[in-house]
C-alpha positions in Angstrom: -8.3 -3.9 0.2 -10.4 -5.3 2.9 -8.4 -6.9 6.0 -9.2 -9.9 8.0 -7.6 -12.0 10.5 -5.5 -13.9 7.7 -3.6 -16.7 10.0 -4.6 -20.2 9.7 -2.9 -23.0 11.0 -3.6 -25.0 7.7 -2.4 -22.6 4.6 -1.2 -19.5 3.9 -2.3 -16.7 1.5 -1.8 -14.9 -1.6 -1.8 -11.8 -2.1 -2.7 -10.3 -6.2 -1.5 -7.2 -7.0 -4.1 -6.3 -9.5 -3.9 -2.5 -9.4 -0.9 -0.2 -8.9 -1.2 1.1 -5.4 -1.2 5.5 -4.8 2.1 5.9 -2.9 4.6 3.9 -1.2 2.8 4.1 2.7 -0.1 2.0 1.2 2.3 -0.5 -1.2 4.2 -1.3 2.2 0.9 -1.2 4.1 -0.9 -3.4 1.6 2.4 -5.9 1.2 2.6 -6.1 5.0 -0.8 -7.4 5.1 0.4 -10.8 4.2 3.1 -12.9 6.0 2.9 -11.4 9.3 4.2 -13.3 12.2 5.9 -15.3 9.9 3.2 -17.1 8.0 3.4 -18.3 4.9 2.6 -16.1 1.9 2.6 -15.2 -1.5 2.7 -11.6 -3.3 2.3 -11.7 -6.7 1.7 -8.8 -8.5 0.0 -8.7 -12.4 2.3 -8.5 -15.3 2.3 -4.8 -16.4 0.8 -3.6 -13.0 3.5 -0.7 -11.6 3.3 -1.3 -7.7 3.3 2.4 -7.3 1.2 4.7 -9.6 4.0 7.9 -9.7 1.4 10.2 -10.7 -1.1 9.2 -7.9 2.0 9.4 -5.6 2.8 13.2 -7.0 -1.0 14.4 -6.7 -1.0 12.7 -3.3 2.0 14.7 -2.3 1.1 17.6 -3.7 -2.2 17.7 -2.2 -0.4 17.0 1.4 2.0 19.4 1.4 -1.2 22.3 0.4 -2.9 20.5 3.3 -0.3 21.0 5.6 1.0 25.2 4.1 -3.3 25.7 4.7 -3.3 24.5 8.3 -0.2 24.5 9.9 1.0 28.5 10.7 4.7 28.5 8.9 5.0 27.6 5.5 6.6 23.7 5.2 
């Protein structure tokens, strides 16, 4: 996703969910990209299209956590 200044005075915007996103911090960061400051919106999201891929969301966590027991002294 590529981010722009998306108010307008004249129309809103839509948002198309087209690809399941890796973990819940970028599905809220992605949704919240549309219809801030109250503006008018859409989200629409593809039929079939998970909004979260669980298996990106595991490898993501998995990876974090190693991440964190590598650099961080104690164990988490």
């Amino acid at each position: 996703m590529r981010g722009i200044d998306y108010r307008s005075s004249d129309c809103g915007i839509t948002l198309v969910i087209a690809k399941s996103f890796t973990n819940k911090r970028t599905a809220n960061q992605g949704l919240h990209r549309v219809g801030r400051y109250g503006d008018w919106c859409q989200r629409i999201i593809v039929e079939g299209i998970s909004l979260i891929d669980h298996q990106e969301e595991t490898d993501y966590y998995t990876k974090l956590l190693a991440f964190c027991n590598e650099n961080i002294g104690e164990k988490v």
